[in-house]
N, C-alpha and C positions, 0 to 999 in steps of 0.2 A: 311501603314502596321501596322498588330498588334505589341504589346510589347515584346511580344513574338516573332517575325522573328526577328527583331532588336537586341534580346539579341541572339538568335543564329550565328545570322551573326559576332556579336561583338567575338562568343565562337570561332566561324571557321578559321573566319580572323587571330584571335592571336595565333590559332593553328599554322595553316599555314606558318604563317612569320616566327614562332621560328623552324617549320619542315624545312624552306628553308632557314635561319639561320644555321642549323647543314651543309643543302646537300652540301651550301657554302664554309663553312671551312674546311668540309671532302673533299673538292676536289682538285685536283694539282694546281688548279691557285692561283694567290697571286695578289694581289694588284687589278688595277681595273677590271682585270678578274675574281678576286672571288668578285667582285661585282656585275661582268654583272651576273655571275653563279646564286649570291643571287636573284637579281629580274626576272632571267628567271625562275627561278624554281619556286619562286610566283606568276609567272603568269600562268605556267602551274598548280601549286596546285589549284589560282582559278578554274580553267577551270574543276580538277576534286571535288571539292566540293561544286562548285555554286549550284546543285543542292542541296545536301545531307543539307547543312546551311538552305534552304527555308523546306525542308520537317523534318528537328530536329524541327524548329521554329512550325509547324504545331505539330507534334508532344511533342512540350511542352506545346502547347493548351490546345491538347487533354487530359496530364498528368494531368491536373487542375494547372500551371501555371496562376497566376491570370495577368490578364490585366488592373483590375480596382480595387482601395482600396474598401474596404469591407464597404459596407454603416450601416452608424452607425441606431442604432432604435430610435427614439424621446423617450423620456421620458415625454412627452406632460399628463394632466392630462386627457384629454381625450381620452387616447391609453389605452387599456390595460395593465394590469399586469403583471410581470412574475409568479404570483403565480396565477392568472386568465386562463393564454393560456395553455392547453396540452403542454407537453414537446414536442410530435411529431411536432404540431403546431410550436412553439419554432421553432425546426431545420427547415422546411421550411422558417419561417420568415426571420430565419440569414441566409440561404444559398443564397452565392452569383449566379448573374443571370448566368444563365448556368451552375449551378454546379448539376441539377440532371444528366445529363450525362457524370458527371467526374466517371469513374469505381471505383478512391479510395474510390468515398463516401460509397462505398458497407460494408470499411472494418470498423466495430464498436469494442470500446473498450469498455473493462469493466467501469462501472463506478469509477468515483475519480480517473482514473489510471496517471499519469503525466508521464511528459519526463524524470522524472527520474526513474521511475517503470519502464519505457518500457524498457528504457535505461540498467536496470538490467539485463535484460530476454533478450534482444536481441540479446546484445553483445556477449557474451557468446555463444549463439545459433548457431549466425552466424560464432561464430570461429569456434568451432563445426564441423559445417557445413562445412565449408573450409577444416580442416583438413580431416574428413571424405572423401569430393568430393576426396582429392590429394589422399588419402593413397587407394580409391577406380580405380580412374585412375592408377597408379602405379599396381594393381591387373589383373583390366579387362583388360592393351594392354600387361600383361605377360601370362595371361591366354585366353584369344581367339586369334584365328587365325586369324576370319572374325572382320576386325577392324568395319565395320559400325554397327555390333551387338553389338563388345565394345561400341561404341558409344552411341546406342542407347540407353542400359541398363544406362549408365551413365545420360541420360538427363531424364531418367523414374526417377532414383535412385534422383538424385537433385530437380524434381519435386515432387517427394511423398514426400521429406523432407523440402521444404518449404511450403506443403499444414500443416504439421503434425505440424512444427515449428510456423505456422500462429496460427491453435485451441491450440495448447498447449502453447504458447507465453504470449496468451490473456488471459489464465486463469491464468499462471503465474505472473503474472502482476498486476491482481488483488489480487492477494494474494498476493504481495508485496505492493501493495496501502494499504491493511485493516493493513498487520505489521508495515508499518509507522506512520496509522493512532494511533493505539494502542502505538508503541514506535519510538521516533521519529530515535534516536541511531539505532538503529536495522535497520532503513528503510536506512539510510545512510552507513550502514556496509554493506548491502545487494548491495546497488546500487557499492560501492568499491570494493567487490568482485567479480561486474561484471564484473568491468573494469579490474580488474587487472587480470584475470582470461582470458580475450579474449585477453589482450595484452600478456599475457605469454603463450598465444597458438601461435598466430600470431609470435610472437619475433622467438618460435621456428622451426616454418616454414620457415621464412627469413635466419636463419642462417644455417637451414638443406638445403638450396639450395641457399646459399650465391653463389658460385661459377656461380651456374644459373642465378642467378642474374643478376651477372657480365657479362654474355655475353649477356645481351640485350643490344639496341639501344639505349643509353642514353638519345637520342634524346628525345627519345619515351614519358618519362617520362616529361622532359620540354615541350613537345607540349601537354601532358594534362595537366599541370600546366599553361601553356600560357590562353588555351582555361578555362580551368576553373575561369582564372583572368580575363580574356574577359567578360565571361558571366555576375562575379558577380561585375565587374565594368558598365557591361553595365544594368543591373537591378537597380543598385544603382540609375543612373543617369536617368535613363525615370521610376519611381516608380512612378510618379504623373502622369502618361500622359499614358490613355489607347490605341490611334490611333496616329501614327505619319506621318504627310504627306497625301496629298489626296489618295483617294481611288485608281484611275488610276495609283499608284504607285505600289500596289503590281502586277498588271498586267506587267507592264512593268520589275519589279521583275524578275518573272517566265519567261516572254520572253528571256530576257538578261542571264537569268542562260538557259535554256533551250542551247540558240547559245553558251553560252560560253561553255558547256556542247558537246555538236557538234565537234565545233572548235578542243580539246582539242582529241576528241575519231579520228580525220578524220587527223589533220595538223602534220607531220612527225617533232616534237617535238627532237633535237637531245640530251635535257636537261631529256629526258626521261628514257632516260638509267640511270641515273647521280642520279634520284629519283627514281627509280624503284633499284639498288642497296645500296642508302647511305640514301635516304628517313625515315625516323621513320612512325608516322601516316599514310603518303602521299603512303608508300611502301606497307602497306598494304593495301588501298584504291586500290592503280592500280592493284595488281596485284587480287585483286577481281571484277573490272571493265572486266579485260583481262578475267580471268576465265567465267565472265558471256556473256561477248560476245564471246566467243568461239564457234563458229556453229556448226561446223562441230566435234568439239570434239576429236580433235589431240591434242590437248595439248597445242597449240597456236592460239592466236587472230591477227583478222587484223585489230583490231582497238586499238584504243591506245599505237602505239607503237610495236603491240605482234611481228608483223616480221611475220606474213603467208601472201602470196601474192595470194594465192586460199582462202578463209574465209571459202569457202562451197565444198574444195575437202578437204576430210582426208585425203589422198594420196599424198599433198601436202604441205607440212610447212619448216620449217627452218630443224629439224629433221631429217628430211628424207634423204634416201641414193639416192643422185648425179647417174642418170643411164645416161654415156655420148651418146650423138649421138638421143636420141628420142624425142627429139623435145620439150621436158617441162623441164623449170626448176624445179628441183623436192625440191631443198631445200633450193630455194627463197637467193639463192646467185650468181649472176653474169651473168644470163641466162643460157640457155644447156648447159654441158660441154663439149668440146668435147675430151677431153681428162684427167685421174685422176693420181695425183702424185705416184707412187708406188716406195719404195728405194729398190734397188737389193743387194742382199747376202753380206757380211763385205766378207774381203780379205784375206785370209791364206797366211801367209808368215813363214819362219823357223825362231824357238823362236833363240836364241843365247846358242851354246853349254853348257854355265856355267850352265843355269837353269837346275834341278836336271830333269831328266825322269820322276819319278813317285812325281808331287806335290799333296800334301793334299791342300785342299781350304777351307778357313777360313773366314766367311761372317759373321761380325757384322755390322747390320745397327741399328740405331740412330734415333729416335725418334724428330722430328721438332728442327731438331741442325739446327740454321743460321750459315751461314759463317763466318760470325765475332767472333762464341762465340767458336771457337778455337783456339788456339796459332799458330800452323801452318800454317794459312793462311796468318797470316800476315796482318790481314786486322783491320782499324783502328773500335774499338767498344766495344763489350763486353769482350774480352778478354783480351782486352788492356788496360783492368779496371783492370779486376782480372786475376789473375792465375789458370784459370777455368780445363785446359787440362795437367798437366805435364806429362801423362803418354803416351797418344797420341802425345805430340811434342816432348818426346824423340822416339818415333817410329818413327815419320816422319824424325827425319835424321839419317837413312837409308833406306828409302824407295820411294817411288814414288808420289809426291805430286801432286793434281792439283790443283791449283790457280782456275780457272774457271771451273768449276763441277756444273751439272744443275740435280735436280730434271725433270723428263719427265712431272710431276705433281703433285702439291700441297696436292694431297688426299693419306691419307696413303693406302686408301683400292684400292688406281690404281696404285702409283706408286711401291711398294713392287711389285705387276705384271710386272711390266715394268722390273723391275729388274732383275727375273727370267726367262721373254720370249723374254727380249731383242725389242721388240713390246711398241709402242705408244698406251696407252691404244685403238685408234679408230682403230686399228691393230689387234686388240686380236680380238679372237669370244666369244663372250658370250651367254649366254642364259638367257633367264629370268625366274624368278622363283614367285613363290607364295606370298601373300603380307606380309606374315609370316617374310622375307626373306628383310635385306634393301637394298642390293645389287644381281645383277647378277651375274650369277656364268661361271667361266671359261668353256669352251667348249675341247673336250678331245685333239683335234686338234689344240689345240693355244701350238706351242713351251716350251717346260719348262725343263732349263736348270737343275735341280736336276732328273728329269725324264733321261735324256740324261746322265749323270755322272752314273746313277744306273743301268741302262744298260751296263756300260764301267766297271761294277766291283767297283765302291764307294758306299761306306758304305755311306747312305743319313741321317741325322739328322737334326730336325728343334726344336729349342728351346723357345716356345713364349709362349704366356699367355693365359686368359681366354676372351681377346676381343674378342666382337662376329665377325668380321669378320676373326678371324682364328679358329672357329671353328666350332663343324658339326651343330650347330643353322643356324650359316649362311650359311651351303656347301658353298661357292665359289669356291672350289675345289684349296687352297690350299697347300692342303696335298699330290700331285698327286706327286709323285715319290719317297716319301722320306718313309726310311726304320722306324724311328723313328719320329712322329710328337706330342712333347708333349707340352701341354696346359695347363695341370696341376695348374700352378702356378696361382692363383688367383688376377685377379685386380679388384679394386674399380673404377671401370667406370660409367657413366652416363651422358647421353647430352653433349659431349664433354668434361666430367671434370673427369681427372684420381685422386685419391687421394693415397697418401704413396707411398714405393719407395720398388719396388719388382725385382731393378735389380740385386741386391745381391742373392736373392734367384735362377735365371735364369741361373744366374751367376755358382751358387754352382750346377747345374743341367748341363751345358756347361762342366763343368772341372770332372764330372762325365763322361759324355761321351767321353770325349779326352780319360780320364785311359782307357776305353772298348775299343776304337779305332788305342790306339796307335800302335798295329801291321799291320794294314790292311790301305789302302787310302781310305778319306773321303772326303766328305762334309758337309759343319759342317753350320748350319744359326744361329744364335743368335741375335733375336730383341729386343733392352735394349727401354721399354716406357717411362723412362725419356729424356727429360725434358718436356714431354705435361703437359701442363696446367691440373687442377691447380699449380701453382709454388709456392712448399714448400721448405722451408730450410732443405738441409739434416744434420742429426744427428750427421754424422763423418764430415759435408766439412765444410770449416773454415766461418769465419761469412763476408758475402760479404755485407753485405745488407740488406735495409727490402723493397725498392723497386721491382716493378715487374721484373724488368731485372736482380738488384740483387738475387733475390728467384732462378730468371730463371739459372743465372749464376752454382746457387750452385746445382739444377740438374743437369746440365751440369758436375759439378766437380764430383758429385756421379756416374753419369754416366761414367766420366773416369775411375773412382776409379776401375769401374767392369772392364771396359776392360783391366786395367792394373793387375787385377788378372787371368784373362783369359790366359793374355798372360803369365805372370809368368807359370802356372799349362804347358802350350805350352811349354817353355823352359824347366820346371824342367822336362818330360817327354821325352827331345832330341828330341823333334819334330819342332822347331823353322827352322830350316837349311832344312824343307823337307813341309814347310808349304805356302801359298801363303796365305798372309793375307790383305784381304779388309775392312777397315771402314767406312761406307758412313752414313750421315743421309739421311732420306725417305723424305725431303722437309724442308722449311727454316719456319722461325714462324717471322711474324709481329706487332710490338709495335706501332701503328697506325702512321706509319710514309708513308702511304698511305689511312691514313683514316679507315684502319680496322686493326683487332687484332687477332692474333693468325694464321692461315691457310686457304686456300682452297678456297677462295673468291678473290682470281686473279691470275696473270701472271706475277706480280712485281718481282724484285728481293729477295727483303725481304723474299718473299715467296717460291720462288724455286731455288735462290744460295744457296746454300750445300755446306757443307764438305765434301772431301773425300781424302783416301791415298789409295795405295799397295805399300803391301812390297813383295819381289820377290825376291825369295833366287838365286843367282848368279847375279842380276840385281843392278849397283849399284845406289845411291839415286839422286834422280833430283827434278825438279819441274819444271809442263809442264805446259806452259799458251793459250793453244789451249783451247777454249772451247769445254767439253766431258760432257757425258749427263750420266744419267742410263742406257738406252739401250746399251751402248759401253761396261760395265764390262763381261755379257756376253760371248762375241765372244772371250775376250782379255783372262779368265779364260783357254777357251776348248783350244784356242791356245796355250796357256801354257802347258797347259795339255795334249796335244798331243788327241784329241778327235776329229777327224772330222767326226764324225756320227752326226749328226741334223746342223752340223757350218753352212750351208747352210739356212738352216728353217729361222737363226736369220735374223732381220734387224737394227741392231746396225753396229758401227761400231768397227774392229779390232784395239786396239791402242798402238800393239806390234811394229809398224814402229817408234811412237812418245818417245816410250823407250829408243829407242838406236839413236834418234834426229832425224829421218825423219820426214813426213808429212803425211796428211791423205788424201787419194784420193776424199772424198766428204768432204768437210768444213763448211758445216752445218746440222742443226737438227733440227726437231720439237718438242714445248710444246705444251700439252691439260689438260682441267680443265673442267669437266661438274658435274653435280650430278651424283654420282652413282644408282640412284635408278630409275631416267626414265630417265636421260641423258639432263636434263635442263639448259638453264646458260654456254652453251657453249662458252669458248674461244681457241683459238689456238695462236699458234705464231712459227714465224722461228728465230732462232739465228742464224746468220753469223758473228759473232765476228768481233770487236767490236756492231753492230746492232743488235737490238733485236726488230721485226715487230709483233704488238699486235694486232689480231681483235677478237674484241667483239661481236658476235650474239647478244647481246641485244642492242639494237639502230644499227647496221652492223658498229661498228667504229673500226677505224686503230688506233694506236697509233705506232711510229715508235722510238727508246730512242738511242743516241750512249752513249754504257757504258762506253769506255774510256773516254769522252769529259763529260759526265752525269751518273756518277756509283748510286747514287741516284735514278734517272730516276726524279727529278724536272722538265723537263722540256721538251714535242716532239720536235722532231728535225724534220724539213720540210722535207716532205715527195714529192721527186720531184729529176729526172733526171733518167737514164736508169739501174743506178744501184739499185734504188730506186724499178722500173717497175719490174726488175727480183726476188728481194725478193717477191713483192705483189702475181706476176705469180706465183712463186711455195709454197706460202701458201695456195692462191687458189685452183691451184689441189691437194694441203694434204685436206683442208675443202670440198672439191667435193669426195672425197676417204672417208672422215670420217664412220662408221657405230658405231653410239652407241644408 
């Protein structure tokens, strides 16, 4: 094989081991399990790269990668001259064999021009260039609607400016050759301004999207550093040696990547999920494999993993809604179903005299609070560093605590729904909307407990921001029942990264409306975005830290700060004693202490144990260690509230029995996690306290955790015996029920 496959295979290889290097230690096993982890998942990265190594290796051929050193000219007295041969003559002479079919030779430079003239004009160019492309994408996907039109313009727009950058570069250039020639200074100031000029464009790109940065795949970055040490070690070592090994080698080559190629797209891979989530390089290989073999074009492949067991019905994939009794599995889980989980109406039972008749209801939810990073829960972690909550853990005693309180799902833009329709997001109806649009929008028919209270005579108020998912950019329609829906308050959002702390301002807009409110019953929302990432120190909270948890901490403290003014404006208006007050956060945030950071990317704890209290004027304070979800606030509100117009609609559960120390008559719930925008990536799970039963639709895997004996979740717990059977059973018919 040429010198060329060799050094690609050497690029691929060292990609690969450092990509299955990361998928390793990103994942729960420890010891010789994150070893088998490490060399299964380089065996499957071979399997998807065998090929792509052989045809980069052809393709560095073709680049004019040379295979043989550059044969020298005699200088013999009977050769010609160089001041004898045409200059054109010349270039054929030195061109090496096969280089008139290298397409670089097309590009000629000015005469005299050196690596450091180009090196002037280039650098520069190309930052230029960079910045331009970014500040033009940031333009075209706020300014069209039709993204593949963005698109398009975009790769005209980068192509007219690398044809432009080519003829003006080159004249460039040589106008910097003749000013060196003339001053040597000057040709050296010019090449340093190049440099320093592209690095101070670059620098400020990096640091304008420093936060962007941060949530890539680390990985990503060490498997092209791998592969780039591969390559330029493996050129090092075969520079003298144009052919290596007999010919019948590169045949055998291409066979062997061909089968391993096969292997890899047909053999049910369970390490596939494993690199199809925590993969860097490898994760974007599969999931472009998957894409292209997609037949039928549902949205999922039957090969490599994808999970569609029809490749060529659309009608058919993992997606699809579960129709029991007709004979096909429709969404390539478990066979027909014949039967789908559906939970029936929460329980109305009489609140207890003391609670006042006419309660106001006071909802502030919390932005990615983990469980730990509040004083009240008690739980060993962030909070038991710092002093993150004192204003919340003087509320909590008198009020209603839960120990075990679950996000429905890790995404704020599903579970704030879950919260108001008391509905598992695959519960709601949605409708889909325009590509304009990143999320689905509510259907008028899905339950919404602010809709229900404005009916009953409450005054409705929603107090949030400018994310697009609350507002009329994205319709999702969560504005549907409320008298007052303002958004007003501007946030610095982008690619997941909020910047400054605008809960004070939402804050000063909430205690506005309480004075307008305070003669009439309400319902009052207020959702405070700290602590999402990015995690800044706030300005008033004390210095915890320059750590991520510590930054994370001190939003959390600015975050109390607001609700304890909230609640202040609530008391000094006499309205505390006639008020029902909820603080939950919308989902937990993870410190890679399951291999990923921040939200929305599993079913861990980390990610969806929550904080939460009520306080409940006549009720007095406890703390309930039943697991209780979002969808339960709800039902537990109207019941207080004396509301039973829609109480029936909900599917949460009522947990005025658990108030006054009864029990709940169903003892467990479901979590869901997909993408909001086609519904991809789906997981589910049932908690029955202590257990929590995890399946994955990507690779179909179970994971089963008991959180009392494993509150970490280090470790599945053996999934086997009839108790075991009954959870699997009725997550099944919630995953045959699913519709998203």
């Amino acid at each position: 094989m040429k010198r060329s496959t060799w050094a690609a295979i050497a690029a691929v290889s060292s990609a690969l081991l450092v990509d299955a290097l990361g998928v390793a230690l990103k994942s729960e096993n420890r010891g010789a399990g994150r070893l088998a982890v490490f060399f299964t998942a380089a065996a499957y990265e071979l399997c998807l790269s065998a090929l792509f190594a052989l045809l980069l290796g052809a393709a560095f051929a073709w680049l004019g990668v040379r295979n043989s050193p550059r044969k020298r000219t005699s200088t013999s007295p009977d050769r010609a001259t160089p001041e004898s041969v045409p200059a054109s003559a010349m270039a054929e002479t030195e061109r090496a064999p096969g280089a008139s079919a290298n397409p670089i030779s097309a590009l000629q430079l000015s005469p005299g021009v050196n690596r450091f003239d180009l090196s002037s004009v280039a650098l520069p160019l190309l930052a230029v260039g960079a910045l331009g492309l970014y500040r033009l994408t940031l333009l075209f996907w706020a300014s069209f609607h039709n993204r593949e039109l963005a698109a398009l313009l975009l790769v005209c727009a980068t192509l007219g400016y690398v044809v432009c950058m080519g003829l003006l570069g080159n004249r460039l250039a040589g106008g910097v050759a003749r000013l060196r020639e003339r001053n040597t200074r000057l040709g050296w100031s010019a090449f340093g301004a190049g440099v320093s000029s592209s690095v101070g464009i670059v620098t400020w790109l990096i640091v304008d999207n420093r936060s962007g940065f941060a949530q890539l795949n680390a990985w990503l970055g060490l498997s092209l550093l791998g592969g780039a040490l591969g390559l330029g070690l493996a050129l090092l070592l075969l520079r003298r040696r144009h052919v290596l090994g007999p010919r019948w080698l590169g045949l055998a080559a291409w066979l062997s990547a061909a089968a391993l190629f096969v292997a890899g797209a047909l053999v049910p891979w369970k390490v596939s999920s494993g690199v199809a989530q925590r993969g860097a390089g490898s994760q974007l290989l599969l999931k472009a494999l998957r894409n292209l073999s997609d037949f039928d074009r549902d949205g999922y492949s039957s090969l490599w993993g994808g999970g569609d067991c029809r490749g060529f019905d659309s009608a058919v994939h993992p997606g699809a809604v579960e129709v029991p009794g007709d004979g096909i599995d429709n969404n390539c889980f478990g066979g027909d179903a014949s039967d789908t989980q559906e939970i029936g109406a929460p329980q109305w039972v009489e609140a207890p005299k003391t609670v006042p008749k006419k309660l106001n209801v006071l909802l502030i939810s919390i932005e990615t609070l983990r469980a730990d990073a509040v004083g009240f829960t008690q739980i060993e972690g962030i909070a038991a560093r710092h002093k993150t909550t004192p204003r919340l853990d003087a509320l909590a005693e008198r009020s209603i605590v839960f120990d075990n309180f679950y996000a429905t799902t890790p995404w704020t833009r599903l579970s704030l729904p879950s919260i108001l329709s008391s509905r598992p997001p695959t519960r709601m109806h949605w409708r889909a909307q325009g590509r304009a649009q990143h999320m689905r929008a509510l259907e008028p028919d899905t339950p919404w407990i602010p809709q229900m209270l404005q009916r009953a005579g409450y005054s409705t108020v929603a107090i949030l921001n400018s994310f697009r998912a609350f507002t009329k950019v994205e319709s999702a329609g969560f504005d549907r029942g409320f008298d007052v829906y303002d958004t007003s308050t501007h946030l610095s959002y982008s690619g997941g990264t909020m910047r400054g702390h605008i809960g004070r301002a939402e804050g000063k807009l909430a205690m506005a409306q309480l004075e307008r409110l305070k003669d009439r019953p309400f319902f009052l929302w207020l959702h405070l975005m700290e602590p999402h990432y990015l995690y800044q120190r706030s300005p008033r909270a004390p210095n915890f830290g320059d750590s991520e948890r510590d930054l994370y901490a001190s939003e959390v403290w600015e975050a109390d700060a607001v609700v304890g003014e909230v609640l202040d404006k609530l008391g000094a208006l006499g309205l505390a004693d006639s008020t029902l007050v909820t603080v939950v956060g919308d989902h937990g945030e993870e410190f890679k202490e399951h291999g990923e950071s921040w939200h929305g990317s599993n079913l861990m704890q980390t990610q969806v144990h929550t904080a939460a209290l009520m306080h409940v004027p006549g009720i007095p304070p406890a703390r309930i260690h039943t697991a209780v979800s979002h969808e339960d606030l709800g039902p537990t509100w109207l019941n207080l509230t004396g509301q039973r117009r829609g109480f029936s609609d909900l599917r949460g559960r009522n947990l005025l029995p658990l108030l006054g120390g009864g029990r709940l008559a169903r003892d467990y719930f479901f979590l869901e996690r997909y993408e909001v925008n086609n519904g991809r990536g789906y997981m589910a799970a049932i908690v029955h306290y202590p257990f929590k039963l995890i399946y994955t639709e990507e690779g179909k895997r179970f994971e089963l955790y008991d959180l009392e004996a494993d509150p970490g979740e280090r470790q599945a717990a053996p999934r086997e015996g009839p108790a075991y059977q009954t959870l699997e059973a009725l997550l099944a018919q919630h995953v045959d029920g699913a519709r998203r």
